[in-house]
N, C-alpha and C positions, 0 to 999 in steps of 0.2 A: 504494500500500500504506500504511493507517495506522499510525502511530507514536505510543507515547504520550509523554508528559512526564516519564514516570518511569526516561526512561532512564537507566541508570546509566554514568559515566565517573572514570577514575582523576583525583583533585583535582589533581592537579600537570597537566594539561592546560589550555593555554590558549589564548582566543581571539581575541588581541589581529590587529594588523594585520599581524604579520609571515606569519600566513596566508593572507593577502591579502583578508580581510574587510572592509574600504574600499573595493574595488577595486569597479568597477561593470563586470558582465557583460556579454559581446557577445550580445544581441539572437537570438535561436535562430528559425530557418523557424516562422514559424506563430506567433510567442513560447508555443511549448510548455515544459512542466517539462521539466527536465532528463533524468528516466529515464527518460521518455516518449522523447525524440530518442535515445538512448542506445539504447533497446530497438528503435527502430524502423529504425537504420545499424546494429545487431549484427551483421548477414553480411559490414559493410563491412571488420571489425576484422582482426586477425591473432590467431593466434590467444592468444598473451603478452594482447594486448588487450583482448580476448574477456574473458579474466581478470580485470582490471582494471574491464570493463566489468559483469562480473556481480556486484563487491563495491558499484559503487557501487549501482545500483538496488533492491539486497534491503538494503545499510545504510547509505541515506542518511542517516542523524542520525549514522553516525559517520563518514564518508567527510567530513563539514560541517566537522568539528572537528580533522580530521587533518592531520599535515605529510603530503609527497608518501612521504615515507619510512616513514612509518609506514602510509600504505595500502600502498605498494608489498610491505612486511612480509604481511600481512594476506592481500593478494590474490597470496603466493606469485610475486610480479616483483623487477622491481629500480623502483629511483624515476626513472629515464632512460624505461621504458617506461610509467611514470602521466604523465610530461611530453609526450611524443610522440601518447600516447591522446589528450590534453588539446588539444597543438594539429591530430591529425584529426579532431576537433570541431569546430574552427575557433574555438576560444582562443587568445591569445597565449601562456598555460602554464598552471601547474595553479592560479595563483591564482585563476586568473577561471572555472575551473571548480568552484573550491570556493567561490568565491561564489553563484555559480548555485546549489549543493547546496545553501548555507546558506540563499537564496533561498525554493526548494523547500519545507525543512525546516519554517521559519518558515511558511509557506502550510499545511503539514500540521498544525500544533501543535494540540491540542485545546482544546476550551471552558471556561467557568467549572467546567461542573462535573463537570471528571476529578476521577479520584481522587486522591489528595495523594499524594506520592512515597513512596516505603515507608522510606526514610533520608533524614532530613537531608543540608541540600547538602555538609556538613562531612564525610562520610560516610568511614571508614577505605577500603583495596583490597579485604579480605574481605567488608565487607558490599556495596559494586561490585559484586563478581561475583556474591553473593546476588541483588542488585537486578534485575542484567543476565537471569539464569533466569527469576526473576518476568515480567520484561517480556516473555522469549522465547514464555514459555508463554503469555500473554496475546493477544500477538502472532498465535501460528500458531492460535489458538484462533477467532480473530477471521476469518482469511483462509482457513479452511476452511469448506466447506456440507456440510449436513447429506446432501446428494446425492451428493458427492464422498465422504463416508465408508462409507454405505451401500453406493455401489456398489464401495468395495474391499473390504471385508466379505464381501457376496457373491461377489465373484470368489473370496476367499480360503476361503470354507465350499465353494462348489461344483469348488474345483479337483482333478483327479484326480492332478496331481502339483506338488509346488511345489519352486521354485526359488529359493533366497536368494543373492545377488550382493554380496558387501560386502567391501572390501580394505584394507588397513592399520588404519589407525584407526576404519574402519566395519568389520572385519572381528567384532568383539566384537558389537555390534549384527545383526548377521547372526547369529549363533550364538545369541544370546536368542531372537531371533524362533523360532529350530526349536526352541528347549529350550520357550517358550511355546507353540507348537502341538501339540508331542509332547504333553504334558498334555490336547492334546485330539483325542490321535488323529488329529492331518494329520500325516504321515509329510512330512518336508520334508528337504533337501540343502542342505548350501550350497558357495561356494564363496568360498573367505576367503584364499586366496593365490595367488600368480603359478606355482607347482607345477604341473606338467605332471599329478598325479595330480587335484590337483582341478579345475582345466581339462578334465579327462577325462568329468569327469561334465556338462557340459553340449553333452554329444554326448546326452546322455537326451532334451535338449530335444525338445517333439514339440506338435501339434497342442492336446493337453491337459492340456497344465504352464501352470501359471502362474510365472512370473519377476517376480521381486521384487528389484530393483537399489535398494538407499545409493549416494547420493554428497553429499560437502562440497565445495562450490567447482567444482573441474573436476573431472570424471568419472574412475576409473581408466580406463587403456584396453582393461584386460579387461573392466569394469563396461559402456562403451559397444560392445564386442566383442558379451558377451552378449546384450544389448538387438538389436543387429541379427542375430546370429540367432534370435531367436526370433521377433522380425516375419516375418524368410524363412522361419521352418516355420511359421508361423502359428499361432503361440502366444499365450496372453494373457499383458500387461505391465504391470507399475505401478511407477511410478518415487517414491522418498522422497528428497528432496532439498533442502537451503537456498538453491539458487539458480533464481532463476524462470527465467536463462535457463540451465538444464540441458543439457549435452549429453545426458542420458539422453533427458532429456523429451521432445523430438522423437521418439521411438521409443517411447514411452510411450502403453499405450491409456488408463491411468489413473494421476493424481499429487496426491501428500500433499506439500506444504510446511512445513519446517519453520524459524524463525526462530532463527539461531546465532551473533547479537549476544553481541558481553562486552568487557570489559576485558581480559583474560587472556592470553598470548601461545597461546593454543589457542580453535579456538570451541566454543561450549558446545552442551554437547549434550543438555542436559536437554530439550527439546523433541523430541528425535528417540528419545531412551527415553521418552518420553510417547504419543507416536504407537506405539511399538510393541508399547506395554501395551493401549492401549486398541483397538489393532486386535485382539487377540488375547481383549481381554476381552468386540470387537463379536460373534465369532466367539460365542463359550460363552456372550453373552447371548441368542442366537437361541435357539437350545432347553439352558437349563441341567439340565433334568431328564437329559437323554442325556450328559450331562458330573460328572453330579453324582456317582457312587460313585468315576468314575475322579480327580477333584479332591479327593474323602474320601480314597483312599489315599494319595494325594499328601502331601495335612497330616499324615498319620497317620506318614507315616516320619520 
């Protein structure tokens, strides 16, 4: 996955040797990158691991620069299970894992002629996290095809019933998406808490819903719940997620990635309100004429 230069990091981060950036990596099967081997022992992990394992390979440039404690933070563990992930790699510990990242990193870095960073390296925390958006949007912009959006588009125009799956903090995100589609006449549901009442409604699932599952990091368990029923009624699926390796995704006929890098003690999610604008605006580009009076009223209130 490419990264650009213009990633944004809080200035008081440093890179010196106490992260073990001196340290010279142990030699990987095959000398593959590092998210490469990572991706390819993913079933080997537990699942705290698993965790662990999905922050480094979707943010490798920050995973490069981090104490074990602060991925630990990040990827929702403790820094006992980023040491233990490090040495079933077959590391000594996490320094010579974050070497290998750092490795990696440097191998991804772009050409002369990227674009110039959008802040100075001096750069305050507020405009970080400006930066970090910028890069995010940049990012997923980059790592989707024109084929992959097209065909969630049409699934989402031709579905005869839709299902939105989003919980805690994607549960807002789920509720956009149906306040965006009601606008154009897809009657959608969602389901945005662990409530037995809204759990109720995907007993609807059927042959011809489509399900629409968020997730950040690791999947809710009702989010990966949902996904496998509707595989077993033979429903259609598309997963929106910042980690490539998704629990949803596996039960996914179709998936949107979104990149949710920052500084911030939260990740960001301007990339994942971007995807859900612009699915909704692929939908009402298809034929705007048949959307146009019901989008006039709209303005007009």
């Amino acid at each position: 996955m490419t990264k650009t230069a213009t990633k944004a990091r809080p200035t008081t981060r440093t890179r010196g040797s106490a992260n073990g950036a001196g340290r010279r990596a142990p030699v990987r099967p095959g000398g593959k990158a590092l998210s490469t081997y990572i991706t390819e022992r993913f079933d080997e992990f537990s699942r705290s691991q698993k965790d662990v394992a999905r922050y480094i390979v979707d943010h490798l440039d920050e995973a490069a620069f981090q104490t074990a404690e602060e991925l630990a933070r990040r990827a929702n563990t403790s820094s006992s299970t980023v040491v233990r992930f490090s040495q079933a790699l077959g590391f000594e510990g996490y320094p010579e894992l974050q070497q290998a990242a750092i490795e990696e990193y440097r191998s991804r870095a772009p050409g002369e002629d990227s674009a110039a960073p959008l802040f100075d390296f001096d750069h305050s925390e507020f405009e970080a996290s400006l930066a970090a958006d910028h890069t995010n949007v940049e990012e997923t912009v980059r790592n989707l095809t024109r084929e992959q959006v097209e065909a969630c588009v049409t699934a989402l125009a031709g579905a005869n019933r839709v299902m939105v799956v989003g919980i805690d903090q994607l549960a807002f995100f789920a509720s956009y998406l149906r306040h965006l589609l009601a606008l154009l006449d897809i009657r959608a549901e969602v389901v945005a808490s662990p409530r037995q009442d809204s759990i109720t409604r995907l007993s609807r699932v059927d042959e011809d819903s489509l399900v629409i599952a968020f997730s950040a990091g690791r999947a809710h368990p009702i989010v990966v719940r949902a996904m496998k029923l509707a595989k077993h009624r033979g429903a259609s699926t598309m997963a929106i997620t910042d980690a490539t390796l998704s629990d949803i995704g596996q039960h996914s006929d179709l998936t949107l990635y979104y990149s949710s890098n920052g500084p911030s003690f939260t990740r960001s999610n301007t990339s994942l309100l971007a995807i859900v604008q612009a699915l909704a605006h692929g939908v009402y580009a298809r034929d705007k004429g048949a959307y146009k009076e019901r989008i006039r009223a709209f303005k007009l209130k």
